[in-house]
C-alpha positions in Angstrom: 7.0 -27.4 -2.8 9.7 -24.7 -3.5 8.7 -21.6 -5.4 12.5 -20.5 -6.5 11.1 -17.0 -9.0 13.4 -14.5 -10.6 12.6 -11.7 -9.1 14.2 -7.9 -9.9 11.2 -5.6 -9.8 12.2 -2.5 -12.3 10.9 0.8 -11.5 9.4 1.7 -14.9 5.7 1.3 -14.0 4.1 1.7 -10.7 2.1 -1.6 -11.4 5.3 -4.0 -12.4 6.1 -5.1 -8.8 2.6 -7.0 -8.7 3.5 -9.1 -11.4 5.7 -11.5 -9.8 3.7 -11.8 -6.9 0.7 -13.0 -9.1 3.0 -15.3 -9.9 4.1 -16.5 -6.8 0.4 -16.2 -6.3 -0.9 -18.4 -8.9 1.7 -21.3 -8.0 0.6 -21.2 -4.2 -3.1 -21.7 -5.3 -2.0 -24.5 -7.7 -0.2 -26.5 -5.6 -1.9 -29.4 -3.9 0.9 -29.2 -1.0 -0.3 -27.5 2.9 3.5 -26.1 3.2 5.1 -24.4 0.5 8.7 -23.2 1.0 9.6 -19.5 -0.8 13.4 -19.1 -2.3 14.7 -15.3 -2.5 18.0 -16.7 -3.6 17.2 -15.2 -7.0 16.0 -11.8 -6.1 17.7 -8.8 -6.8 15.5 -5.7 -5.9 11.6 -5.0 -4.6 9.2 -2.6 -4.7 7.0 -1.2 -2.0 3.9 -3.0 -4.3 5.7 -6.0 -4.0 6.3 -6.4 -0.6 3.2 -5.4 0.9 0.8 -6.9 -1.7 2.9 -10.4 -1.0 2.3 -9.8 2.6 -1.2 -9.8 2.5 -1.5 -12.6 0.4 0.8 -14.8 2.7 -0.7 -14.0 5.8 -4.3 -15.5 4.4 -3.5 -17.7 1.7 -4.7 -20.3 4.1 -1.8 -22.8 3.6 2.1 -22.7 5.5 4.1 -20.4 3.6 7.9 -20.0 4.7 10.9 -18.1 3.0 14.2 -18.9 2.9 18.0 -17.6 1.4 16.5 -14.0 1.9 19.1 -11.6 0.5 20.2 -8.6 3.0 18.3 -6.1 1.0 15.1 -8.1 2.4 16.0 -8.5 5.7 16.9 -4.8 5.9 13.4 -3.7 5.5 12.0 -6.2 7.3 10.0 -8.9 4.8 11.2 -11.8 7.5 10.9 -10.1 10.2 6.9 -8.5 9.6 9.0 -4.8 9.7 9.0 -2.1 12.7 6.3 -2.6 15.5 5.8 0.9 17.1 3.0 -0.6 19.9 5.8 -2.8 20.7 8.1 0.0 22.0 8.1 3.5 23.3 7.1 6.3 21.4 10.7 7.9 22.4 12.4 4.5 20.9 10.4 4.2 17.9 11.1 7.8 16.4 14.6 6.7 17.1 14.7 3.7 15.5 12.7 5.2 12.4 16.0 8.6 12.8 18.5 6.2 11.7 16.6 6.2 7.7 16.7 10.0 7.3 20.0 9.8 5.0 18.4 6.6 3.1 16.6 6.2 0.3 13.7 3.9 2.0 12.2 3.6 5.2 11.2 0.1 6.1 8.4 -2.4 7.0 6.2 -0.8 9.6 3.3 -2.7 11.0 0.9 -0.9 13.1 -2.2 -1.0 15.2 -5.1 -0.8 12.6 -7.5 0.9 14.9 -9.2 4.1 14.7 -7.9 5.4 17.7 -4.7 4.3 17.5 -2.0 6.8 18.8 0.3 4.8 17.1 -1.3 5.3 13.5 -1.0 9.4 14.4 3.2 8.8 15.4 3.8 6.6 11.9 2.1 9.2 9.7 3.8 12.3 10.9 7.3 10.3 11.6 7.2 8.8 8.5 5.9 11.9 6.1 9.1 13.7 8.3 11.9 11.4 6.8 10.8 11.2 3.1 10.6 14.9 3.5 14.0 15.0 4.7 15.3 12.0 2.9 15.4 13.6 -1.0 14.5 17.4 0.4 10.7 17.4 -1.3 9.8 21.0 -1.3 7.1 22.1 0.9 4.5 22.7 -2.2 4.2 18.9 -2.9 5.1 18.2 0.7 1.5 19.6 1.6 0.0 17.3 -0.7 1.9 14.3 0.2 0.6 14.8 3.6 -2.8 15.0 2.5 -2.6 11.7 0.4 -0.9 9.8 2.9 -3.2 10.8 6.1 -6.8 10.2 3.9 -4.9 6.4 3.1 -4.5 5.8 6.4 -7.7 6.9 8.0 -9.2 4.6 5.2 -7.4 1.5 6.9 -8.5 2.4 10.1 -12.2 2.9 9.6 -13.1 0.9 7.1 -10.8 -1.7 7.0 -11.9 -4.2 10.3 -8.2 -5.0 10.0 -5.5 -5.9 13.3 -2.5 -4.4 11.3 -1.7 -1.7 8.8 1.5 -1.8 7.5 3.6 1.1 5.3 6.8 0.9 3.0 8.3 3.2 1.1 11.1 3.5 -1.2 12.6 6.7 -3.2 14.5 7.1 -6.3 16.0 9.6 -6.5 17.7 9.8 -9.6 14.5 9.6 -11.2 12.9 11.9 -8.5 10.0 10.0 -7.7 9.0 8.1 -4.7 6.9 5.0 -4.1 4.7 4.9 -1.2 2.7 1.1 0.1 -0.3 1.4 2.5 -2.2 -2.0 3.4 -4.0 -3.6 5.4 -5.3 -7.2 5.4 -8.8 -6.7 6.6 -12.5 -6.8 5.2 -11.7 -5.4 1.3 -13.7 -3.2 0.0 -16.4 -5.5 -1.2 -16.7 -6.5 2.7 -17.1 -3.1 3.9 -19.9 -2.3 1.7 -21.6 -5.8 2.1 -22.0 -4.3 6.1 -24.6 -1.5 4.6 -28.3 -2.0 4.7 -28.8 -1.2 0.8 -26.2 -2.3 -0.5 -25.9 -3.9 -4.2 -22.4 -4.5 -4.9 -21.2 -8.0 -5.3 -18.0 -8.5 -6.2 -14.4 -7.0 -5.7 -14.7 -6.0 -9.2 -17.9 -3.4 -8.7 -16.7 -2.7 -5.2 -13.0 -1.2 -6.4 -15.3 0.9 -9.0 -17.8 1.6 -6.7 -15.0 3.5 -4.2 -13.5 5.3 -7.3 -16.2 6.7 -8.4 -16.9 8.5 -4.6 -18.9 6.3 -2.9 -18.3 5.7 0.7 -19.3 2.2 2.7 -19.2 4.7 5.3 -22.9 4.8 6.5 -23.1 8.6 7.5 -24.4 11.7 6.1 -22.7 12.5 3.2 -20.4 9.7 3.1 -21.1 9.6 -0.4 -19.7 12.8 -0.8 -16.6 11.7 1.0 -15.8 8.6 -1.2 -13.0 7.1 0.9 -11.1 10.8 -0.1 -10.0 8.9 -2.8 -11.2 11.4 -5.6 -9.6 14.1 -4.4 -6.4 12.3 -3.1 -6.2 10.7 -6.7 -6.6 14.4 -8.6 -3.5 15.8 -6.4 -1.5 12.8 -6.9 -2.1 12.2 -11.2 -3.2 15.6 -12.3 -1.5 17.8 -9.8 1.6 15.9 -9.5 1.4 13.7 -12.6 1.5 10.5 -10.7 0.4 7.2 -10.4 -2.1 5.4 -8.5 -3.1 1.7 -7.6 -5.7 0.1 -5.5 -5.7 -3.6 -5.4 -8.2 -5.0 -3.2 -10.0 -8.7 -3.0 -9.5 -9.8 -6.7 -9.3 -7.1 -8.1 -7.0 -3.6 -8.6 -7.2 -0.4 -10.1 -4.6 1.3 -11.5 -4.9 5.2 -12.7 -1.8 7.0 -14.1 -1.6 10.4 -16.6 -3.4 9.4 -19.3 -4.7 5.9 -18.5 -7.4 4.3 -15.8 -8.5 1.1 -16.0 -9.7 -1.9 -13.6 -9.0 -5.5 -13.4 -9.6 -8.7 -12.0 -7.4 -11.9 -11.2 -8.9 -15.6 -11.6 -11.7 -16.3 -9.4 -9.1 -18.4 -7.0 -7.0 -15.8 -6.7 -7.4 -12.6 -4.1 -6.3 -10.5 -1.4 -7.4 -10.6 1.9 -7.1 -6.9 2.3 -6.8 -3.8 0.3 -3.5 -2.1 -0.7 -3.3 1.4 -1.8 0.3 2.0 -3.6 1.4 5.8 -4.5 4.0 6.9 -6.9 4.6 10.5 -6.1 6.9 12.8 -8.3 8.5 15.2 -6.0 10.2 18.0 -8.6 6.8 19.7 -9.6 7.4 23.8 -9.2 4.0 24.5 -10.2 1.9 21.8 -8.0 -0.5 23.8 -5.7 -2.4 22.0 -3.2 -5.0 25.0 -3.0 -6.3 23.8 -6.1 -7.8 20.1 -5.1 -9.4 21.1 -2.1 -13.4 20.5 -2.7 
C-alpha cells in the first residue's frame, strides 16, 4: 500500500499539523497490508506537531512503514534520518553541529536519551533554548519563561515517561512572531504512568489527559499532586501570560488550550499514540509578560 497525502501544514492554528497525520493515521490502521510505503512527493511544508506526532505513531504502529520521494525541506530536519543524536557524538561536536542553525528559522530533529539522569537531556535544553533565543532575538522577559516551559516539558519525559528517546523540533515564524516548539516521547502515556500507582482510578487516555491538566501528578511523592506534571503553571505563562497555545496529545487522546478556548478529545478506539507529545506555540513580542507573576 502507498499513502500518497497532500500535505502543506499552514500555520493558522497550533492544532492543524495533526490533521494530516490522523489521516495518514487512519489509512495505516485500515489497511490489511504488513508494509505500507509513505509518499512525500506532495508535501510542501510541516510543522513541529506534524513531525513529531507522526514519529511516534510510526515507530509503534506495529506494521512496516517506509517513506519515500522526501522533499529537501524533510531531509533537512531530519524526518528520514530520526534527526540529531547528541549521545552519539561529543558534547564539543554536538553544540557545533546544533551552531550552524543560529541564523535559521528552525532547529531540527533531535533525539535524545530519555533518562532522568541524562547529561545529554541537560546539553539539548540549554543549547537549544540558546538558538531560538538568538535565532529571532526573543527578549529576555519571555526568554525567562520560555526556559521555564521548556525545562518542566522535559523533566516530564524523563520521569514519567518509561520512554528510550525524547525527541524536540522547533520551528519559528517570524513574520508572524511566534514560534512553535515539539517535545515527545514515545513511552508509557499518561494513562500508563498513572496505571503504575497503588490507588489509581483512571482508565482511559481520555480521563488520564484531564486528570494531568487539572494538577494531578502520577508522580507517587509527597505533594506530587501539587506539582501536576508543572503543567498548570507552565500552561498559565504560556496562554495567559504570553497569549499562546497549548497541546498535549497523548494515547488517544489530546488536549488543546488556547486564549479563549480548552477542550479535550479523543480519536477512534483503534487509533493512538504510543507516547505523549507536548506541542508549544510561543508568541515572543509580549512587552508586558512577567514571569514573576506565575510562580506558585
Amino acid at each position: 500500500m502507498v499513502i500518497n497525502e497532500v500535505i502543506n501544514v499552514r500555520d493558522d492554528r497550533l492544532m492543524d499539523g495533526l490533521i494530516p497525520v490522523v489521516r495518514i493515521m487512519s489509512l495505516v490502521e485500515k489497511s490489511k497490508e504488513d508494509s505500507i510505503m509513505i509518499d512525500f512527493s506532495r508535501t510542501h511544508f510541516i510543522s513541529p506537531v506534524f513531525a513529531l506526532s507522526l514519529i511516534v505513531y510510526l515507530s509503534q504502529c506495529g506494521k512496516k512503514v517506509s517513506i519515500c520521494n522526501i522533499p529537501d525541506y524533510l531531509s533537512v530536519i531530519g524526518l528520514s534520518s530520526g534527526g540529531i543524536q547528541p549521545d552519539k557524538m561529543r558534547k564539543s561536536e554536538f553544540i557545533a553541529t546544533m551552531e550552524k542553525y543560529s541564523n535559521k528559522t528552525y532547529i531540527p530533529i533531535v533525539s535524545f536519551p530519555a533518562t532522568s539522569y541524562s547529561d545529554e537531556k541537560e546539553t539539548v535544553s540549554s543549547v537549544i533554548e540558546s538558538i531560538l533565543i538568538r535565532q529571532v532575538s526573543i527578549p529576555s522577559n519571555v526568554a525567562i519563561g520560555m526556559k521555564y516551559i521548556v525545562e518542566e516539558t522535559l523533566d516530564n519525559i524523563t520521569e514519567h515517561s518509561e520512554s528510550d528517546r525524547g525527541f524536540v523540533f522547533a520551528q519559528a515564524y517570524r513574520h508572524k512572531h511566534y514560534l512553535d516548539l515539539c517535545i515527545a516521547d514515545r513511552g508509557v502515556t499518561l494513562l500508563g504512568s498513572y496505571k503504575k500507582l497503588a490507588d489509581n482510578e483512571i482508565s482511559s487516555d481520555l480521563e488520564a489527559i484531564k486528570a494531568a491538566n487539572r494538577g494531578i501528578s502520577s508522580k507517587n511523592l509527597p505533594n506530587a499532586e501539587n506539582r501536576g506534571y508543572g503543567i498548570f503553571t507552565s500552561k498559565q505563562m504560556l496562554v495567559e501570560g504570553l497569549g499562546g497555545q497549548y497541546l498535549m496529545i497523548s494515547g488517544g487522546s489530546f488536549y488543546l488550550k488556547r486564549p479563549g478556548f480548552d477542550s479535550f478529545y479523543s480519536l477512534p478506539e483503534s487509533m493512538r499514540w504510543g507516547g505523549t507529545i507536548i506541542a508549544l506555540r510561543i508568541p515572543y513580542n509580549v512587552s508586558d509578560f512577567n514571569f514573576i507573576n506565575y510562580i506558585e
